[in-house]
C-alpha positions as CSV (number, residue, x, y, z in Angstrom):
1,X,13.5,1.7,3.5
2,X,10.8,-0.7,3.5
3,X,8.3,1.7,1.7
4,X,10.6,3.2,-0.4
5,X,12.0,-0.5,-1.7
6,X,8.3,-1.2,-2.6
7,X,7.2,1.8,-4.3
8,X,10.3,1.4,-6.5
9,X,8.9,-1.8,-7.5
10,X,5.4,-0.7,-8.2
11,X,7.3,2.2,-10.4
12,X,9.4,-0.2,-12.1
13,X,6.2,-2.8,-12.6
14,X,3.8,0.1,-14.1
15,X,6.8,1.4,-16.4
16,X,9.0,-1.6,-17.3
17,X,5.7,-3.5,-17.6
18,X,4.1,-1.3,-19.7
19,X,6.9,-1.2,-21.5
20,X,7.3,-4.9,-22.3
21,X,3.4,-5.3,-23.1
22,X,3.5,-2.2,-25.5
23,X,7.0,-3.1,-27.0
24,X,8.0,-6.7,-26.4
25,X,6.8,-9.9,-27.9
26,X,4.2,-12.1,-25.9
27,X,2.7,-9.3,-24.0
28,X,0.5,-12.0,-21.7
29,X,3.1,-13.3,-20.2
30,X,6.7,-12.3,-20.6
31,X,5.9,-9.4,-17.3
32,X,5.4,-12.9,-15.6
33,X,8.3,-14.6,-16.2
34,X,10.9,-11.1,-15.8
35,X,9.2,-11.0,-12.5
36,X,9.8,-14.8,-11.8
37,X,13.3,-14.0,-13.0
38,X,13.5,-11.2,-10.3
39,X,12.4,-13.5,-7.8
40,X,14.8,-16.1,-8.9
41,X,17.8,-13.5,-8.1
42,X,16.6,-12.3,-5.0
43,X,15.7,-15.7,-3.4
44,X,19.4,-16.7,-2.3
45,X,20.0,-13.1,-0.9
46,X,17.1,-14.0,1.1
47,X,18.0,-16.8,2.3
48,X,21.3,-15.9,3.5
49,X,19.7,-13.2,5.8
50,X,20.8,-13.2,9.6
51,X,18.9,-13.6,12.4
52,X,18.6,-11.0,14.8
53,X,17.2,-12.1,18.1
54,X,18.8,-14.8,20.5
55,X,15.4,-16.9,20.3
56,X,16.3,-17.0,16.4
57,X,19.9,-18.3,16.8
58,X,18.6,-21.5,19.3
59,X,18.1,-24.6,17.1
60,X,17.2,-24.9,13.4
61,X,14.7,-22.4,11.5
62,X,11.1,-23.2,11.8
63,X,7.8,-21.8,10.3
64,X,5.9,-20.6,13.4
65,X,1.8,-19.3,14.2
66,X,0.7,-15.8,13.7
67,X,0.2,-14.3,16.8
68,X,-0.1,-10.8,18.2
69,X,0.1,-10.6,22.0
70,X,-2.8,-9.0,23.9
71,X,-0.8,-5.7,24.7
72,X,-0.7,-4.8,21.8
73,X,-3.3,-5.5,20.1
74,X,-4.6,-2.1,19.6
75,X,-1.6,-1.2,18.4
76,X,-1.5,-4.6,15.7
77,X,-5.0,-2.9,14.8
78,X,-3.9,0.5,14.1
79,X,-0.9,-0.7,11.7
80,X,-3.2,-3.3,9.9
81,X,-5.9,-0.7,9.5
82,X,-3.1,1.9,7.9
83,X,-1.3,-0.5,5.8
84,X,-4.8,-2.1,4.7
85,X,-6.1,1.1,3.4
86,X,-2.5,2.1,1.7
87,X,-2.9,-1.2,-0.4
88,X,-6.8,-0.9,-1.3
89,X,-6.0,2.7,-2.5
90,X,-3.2,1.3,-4.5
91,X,-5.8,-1.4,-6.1
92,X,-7.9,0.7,-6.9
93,X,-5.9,3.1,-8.5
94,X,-3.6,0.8,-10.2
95,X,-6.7,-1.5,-11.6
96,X,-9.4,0.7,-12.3
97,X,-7.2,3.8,-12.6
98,X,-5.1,2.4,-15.9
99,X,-8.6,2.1,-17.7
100,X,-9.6,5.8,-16.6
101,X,-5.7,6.9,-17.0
102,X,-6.0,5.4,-20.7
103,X,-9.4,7.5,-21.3
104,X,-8.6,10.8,-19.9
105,X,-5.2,10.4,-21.7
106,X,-6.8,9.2,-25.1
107,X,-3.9,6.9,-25.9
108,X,-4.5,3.4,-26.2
109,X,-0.4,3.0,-25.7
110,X,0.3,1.1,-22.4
111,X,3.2,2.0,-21.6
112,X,2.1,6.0,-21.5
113,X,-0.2,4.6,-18.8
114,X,2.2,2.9,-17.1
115,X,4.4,6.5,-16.6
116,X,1.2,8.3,-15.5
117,X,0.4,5.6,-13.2
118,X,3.9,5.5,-11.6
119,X,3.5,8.9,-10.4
120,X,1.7,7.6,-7.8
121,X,4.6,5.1,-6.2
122,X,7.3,7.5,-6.9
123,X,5.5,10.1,-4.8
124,X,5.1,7.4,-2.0
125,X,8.9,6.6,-2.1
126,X,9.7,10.0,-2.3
127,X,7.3,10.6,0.6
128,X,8.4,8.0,3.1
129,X,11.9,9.2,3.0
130,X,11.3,13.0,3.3
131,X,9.0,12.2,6.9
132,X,11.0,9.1,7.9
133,X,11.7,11.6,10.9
134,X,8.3,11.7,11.9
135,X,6.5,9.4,14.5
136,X,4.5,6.7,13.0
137,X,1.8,7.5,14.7
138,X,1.2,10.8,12.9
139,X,2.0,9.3,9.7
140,X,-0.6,7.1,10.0
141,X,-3.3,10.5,11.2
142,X,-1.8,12.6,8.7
143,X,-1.8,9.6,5.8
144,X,-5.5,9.5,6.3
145,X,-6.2,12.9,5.3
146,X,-4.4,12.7,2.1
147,X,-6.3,9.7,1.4
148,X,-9.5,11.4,1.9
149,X,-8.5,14.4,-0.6
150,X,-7.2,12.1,-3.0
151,X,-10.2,9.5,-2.9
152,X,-12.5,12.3,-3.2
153,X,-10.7,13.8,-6.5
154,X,-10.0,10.8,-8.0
155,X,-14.3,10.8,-8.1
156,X,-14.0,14.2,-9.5
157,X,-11.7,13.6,-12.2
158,X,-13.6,10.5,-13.3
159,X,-16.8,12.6,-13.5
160,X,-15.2,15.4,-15.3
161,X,-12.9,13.4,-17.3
162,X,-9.8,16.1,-16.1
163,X,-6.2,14.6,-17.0
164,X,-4.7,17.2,-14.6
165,X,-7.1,16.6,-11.9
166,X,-5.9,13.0,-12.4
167,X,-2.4,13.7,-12.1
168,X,-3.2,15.8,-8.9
169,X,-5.0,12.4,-7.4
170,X,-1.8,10.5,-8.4
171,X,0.6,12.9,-6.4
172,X,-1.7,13.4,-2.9
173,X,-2.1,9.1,-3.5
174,X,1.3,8.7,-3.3
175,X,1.6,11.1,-0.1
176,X,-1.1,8.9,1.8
177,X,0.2,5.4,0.7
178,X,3.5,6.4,1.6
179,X,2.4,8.0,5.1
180,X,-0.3,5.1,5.9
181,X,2.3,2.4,4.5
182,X,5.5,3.6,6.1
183,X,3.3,4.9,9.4
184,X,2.0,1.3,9.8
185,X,4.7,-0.5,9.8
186,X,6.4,2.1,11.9
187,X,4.2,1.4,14.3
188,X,5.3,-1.9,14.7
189,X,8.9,-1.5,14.3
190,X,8.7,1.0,17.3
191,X,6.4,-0.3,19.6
192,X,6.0,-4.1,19.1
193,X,8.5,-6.1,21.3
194,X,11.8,-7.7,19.3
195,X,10.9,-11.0,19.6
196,X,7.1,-10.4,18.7
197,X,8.2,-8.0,15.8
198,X,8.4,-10.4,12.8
199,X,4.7,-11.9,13.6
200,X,3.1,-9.2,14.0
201,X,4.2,-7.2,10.9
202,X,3.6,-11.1,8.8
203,X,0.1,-10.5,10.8
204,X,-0.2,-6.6,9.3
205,X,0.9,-7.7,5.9
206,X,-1.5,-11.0,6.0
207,X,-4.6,-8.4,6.9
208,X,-3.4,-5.7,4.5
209,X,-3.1,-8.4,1.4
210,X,-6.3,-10.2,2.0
211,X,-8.1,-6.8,2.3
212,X,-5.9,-5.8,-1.2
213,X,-7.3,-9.1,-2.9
214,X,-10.5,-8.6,-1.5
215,X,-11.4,-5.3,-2.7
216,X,-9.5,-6.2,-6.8
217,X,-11.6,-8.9,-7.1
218,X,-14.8,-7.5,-5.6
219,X,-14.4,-4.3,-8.1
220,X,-13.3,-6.3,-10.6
221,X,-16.5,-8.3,-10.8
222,X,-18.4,-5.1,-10.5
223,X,-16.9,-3.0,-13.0
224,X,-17.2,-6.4,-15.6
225,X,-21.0,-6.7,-14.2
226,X,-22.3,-2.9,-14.3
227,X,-19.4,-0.8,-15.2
228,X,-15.9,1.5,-14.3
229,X,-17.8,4.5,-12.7
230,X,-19.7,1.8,-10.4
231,X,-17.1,0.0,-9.2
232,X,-14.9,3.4,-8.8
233,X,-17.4,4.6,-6.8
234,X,-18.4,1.5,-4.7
235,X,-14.0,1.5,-4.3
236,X,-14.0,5.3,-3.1
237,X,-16.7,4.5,-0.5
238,X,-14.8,1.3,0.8
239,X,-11.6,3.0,1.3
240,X,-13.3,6.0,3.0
241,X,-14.8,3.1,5.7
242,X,-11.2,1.8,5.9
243,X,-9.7,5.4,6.1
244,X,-12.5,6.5,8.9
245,X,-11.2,3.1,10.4
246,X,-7.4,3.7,10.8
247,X,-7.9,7.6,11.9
248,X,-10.3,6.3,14.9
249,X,-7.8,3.5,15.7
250,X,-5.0,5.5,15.1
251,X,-6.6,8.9,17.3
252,X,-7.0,6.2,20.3
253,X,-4.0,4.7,20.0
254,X,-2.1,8.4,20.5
255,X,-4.7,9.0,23.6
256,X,-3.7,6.1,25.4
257,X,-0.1,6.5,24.9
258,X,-0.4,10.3,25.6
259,X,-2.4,9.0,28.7
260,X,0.1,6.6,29.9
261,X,3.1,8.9,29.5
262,X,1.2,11.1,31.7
263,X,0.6,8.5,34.0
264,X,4.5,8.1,34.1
C-alpha cells in the first residue's frame, strides 16, 4: 500500500503538474501551493493516527533518536540500499528524463511530458500490488535486475534518440522501483522487531532521501556545467554502484537467513 500510495502521487505530480504549468496561470508556483493545499488536508488525518505498540500508548508522544539495533543491521542495510537506488532512479529519470522525454517527443508541451513520464510510477504501483505476495527479499534481487536493464536502455535511447526505446525504459523503471521500493520496506516490515519498526524504516527513508537529494543536485550541477548526456551518463554509472550495492547486500542477507533456518 505504501508503494502503491506513492507512485500514485508521482503519477498525479507528473500529470496534474504538467497540467497546471502548461494550462494554468502562474506556472512557478501554483504546483506549490496545490501541493501545500494537499498537505494541508492530509495533516489532521495524520495526526489522528493510532498508536500501535504498548511502548506508544505510555505517556505523552515524543520525538525520539534514530537508531537501528545491531541485529539487524545488515538487514537496515539491505532495505536502505534498495529503497536508495529505487529513489536515485526515480531522480534521474524524473529530472533529466523530462528534458530527454521533451526531445525524443519533439513537443515543447509539458504536460505531454508529464503523461510519458508517469508511465513510469504507474508501472511501479501497478507492480507492487501484482508481487505483494512475494518475499521482500527477492523483490529486492529481482528489483535490481530490472534496474540494470532499464539503466542500460535508458543510455541507449538517449544515444539513439528512440521514443519507443524510451517508453520501454519507463515500463522495466517502474518494475524495479516498485520491486526495490516495496522489497525494501518489506524487509523491514517483516523482519525488524515492532517496537524498532518505525525507526528503522524513518532510518531507510532518511538514507534513501539524502542519497535522492544527493544525486539531483550533483546531476543537476553537471548537466548545467557540461551538459544532459554527461550527467545522464555519470547518473547511469552511480545507480549501477548503488544497484551492484543492494544485490550484494541483498544476496548475503538471503544466505544468512537461508543459513540460520538451516541451523534451526
Amino acid at each position: 500500500m505504501t508503494t502503491a500510495a506513492t507512485t500514485v502521487g508521482l503519477s498525479l505530480a507528473t500529470i496534474v503538474g504538467g497540467g497546471l504549468i502548461q494550462y494554468g496561470p502562474a506556472p512557478r508556483h501554483l504546483d506549490f501551493w496545490v501541493l501545500v493545499a494537499v498537505i494541508a488536508v492530509v495533516f489532521p488525518f495524520v495526526w489522528a493516527m493510532p498508536r500501535h505498540t504498548k511502548d506508544e500508548s505510555q505517556g505523552r508522544w515524543r520525538p525520539r533518536p534514530i537508531r537501528v539495533p545491531k541485529g539487524i543491521r545488515l538487514l537496515y542495510a539491505a532495505a536502505a540500499l534498495a529503497v536508495t537506488t529505487s529513489f536515485a532512479f526515480g531522480t534521474v529519470f524524473l529530472a533529466l528524463g523530462a528534458q530527454l522525454a521533451r526531445d525524443l517527443i519533439g513537443s515543447t508541451n509539458i504536460f505531454v511530458t508529464g503523461l510519458v513520464l508517469a508511465i513510469l510510477s504507474a508501472t511501479g504501483g501497478v507492480t507492487a500490488i501484482l508481487t505483494r505476495g512475494f518475499p521482500a527479499g527477492r523483490q529486492v534481487l529481482v528489483g535490481t535486475g530490472f534496474v540494470a536493464a532499464a539503466l542500460t536502455l535508458l543510455e541507449v535511447s538517449a544515444q539513439t534518440h528512440s521514443l519507443l526505446l524510451f517508453i520501454v525504459t519507463s515500463l522495466l523503471g517502474g518494475v524495479s522501483y516498485g520491486l526495490l521500493f516495496s522489497g525494501g520496506l518489506g524487509l523491514v516490515a517483516t523482519h525488524a522487531p515492532a517496537h524498532h519498526r518505525g525507526g528503522t524504516v524513518s532510518a531507510v527513508y532518511l538514507v534513501a532521501y539524502v542519497g535522492q537529494g544527493a544525486v539531483a543536485l550533483s546531476l543537476g550541477a553537471i548537466a548545467t556545467a557540461f551538459g544532459l548526456s554527461t550527467a545522464l551518463l555519470l547518473g547511469v554509472l552511480a545507480i549501477g554502484v548503488l544497484t551492484v550495492l543492494a544485490f550484494g547486500v541483498a544476496g548475503l542477507l538471503a544466505v544468512r537467513g537461508n543459513l540460520e533456518a538451516e541451523a534451526r
